[in-house]
C-alpha positions in Angstrom: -168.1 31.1 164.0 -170.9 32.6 162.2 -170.8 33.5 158.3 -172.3 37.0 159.1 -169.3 37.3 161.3 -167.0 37.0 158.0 -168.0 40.3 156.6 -166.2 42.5 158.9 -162.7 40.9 158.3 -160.0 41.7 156.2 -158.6 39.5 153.0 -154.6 39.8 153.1 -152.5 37.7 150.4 -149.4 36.7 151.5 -148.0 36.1 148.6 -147.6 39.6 148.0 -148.6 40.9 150.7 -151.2 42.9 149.2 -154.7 43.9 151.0 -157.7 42.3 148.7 -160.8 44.0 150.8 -163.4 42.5 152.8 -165.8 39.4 152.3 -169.0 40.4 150.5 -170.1 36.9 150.5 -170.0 33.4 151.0 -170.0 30.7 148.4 -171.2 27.0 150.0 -172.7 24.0 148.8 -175.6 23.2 149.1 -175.8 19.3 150.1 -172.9 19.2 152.5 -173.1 22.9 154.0 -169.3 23.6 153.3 -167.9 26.9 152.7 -166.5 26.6 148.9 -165.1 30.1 148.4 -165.3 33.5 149.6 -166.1 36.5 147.3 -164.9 40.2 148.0 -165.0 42.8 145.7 -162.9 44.3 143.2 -161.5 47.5 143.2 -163.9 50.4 142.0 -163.8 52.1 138.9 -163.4 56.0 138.4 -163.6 57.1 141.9 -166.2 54.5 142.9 -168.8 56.0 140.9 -169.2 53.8 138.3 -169.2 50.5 140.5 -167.0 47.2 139.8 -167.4 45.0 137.7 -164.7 42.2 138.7 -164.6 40.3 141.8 -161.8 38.2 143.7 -163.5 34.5 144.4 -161.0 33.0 146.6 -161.5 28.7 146.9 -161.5 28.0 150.4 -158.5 25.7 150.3 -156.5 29.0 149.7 -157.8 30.0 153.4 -154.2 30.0 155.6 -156.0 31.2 158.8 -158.8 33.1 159.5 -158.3 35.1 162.5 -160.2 37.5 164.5 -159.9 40.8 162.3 -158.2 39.2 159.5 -158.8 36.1 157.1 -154.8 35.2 155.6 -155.3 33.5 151.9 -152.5 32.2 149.5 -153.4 33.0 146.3 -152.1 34.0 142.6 -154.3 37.1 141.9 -154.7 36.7 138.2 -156.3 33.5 138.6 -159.2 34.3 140.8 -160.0 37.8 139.6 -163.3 37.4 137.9 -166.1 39.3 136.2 -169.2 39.7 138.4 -172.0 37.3 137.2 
């Protein structure tokens, strides 16, 4: 599976089974080549006009299954909605 190939699938919480968007990017360190986290966007401000400003970054150890249209995460939303760097 290809990173590239990331970016058209889904991010669904199953803890409330709320949809969080789609992966944006790809966090992964460097030395080892593991994927740490993956990073999809928050939702837009006034009518997506203005942009976002916060972003989900979701560790890869909350990754249940990543299928072919949809990635499944377990997650506590407060906890990994950031603000962009």
């Amino acid at each position: 599976m290809r990173i590239c190939g990331m970016r058209d699938r889904e991010v669904i919480n199953i803890c409330t089974c709320r949809r969080l968007g789609y992966v944006a990017d790809v966090e992964f360190n460097v030395e080892d080549g593991c994927i740490t986290a993956f990073i999809v966007p928050g939702p837009a401000k006034i009518w997506g006009c203005l942009g976002r400003d916060m972003e989900y970054v979701i560790p890869f150890c909350c990754v249940r299954q990543i299928g072919s249209d949809i990635i499944l995460v377990e997650v506590n939303e407060e906890e990994i909605f950031v603000k962009c760097v």
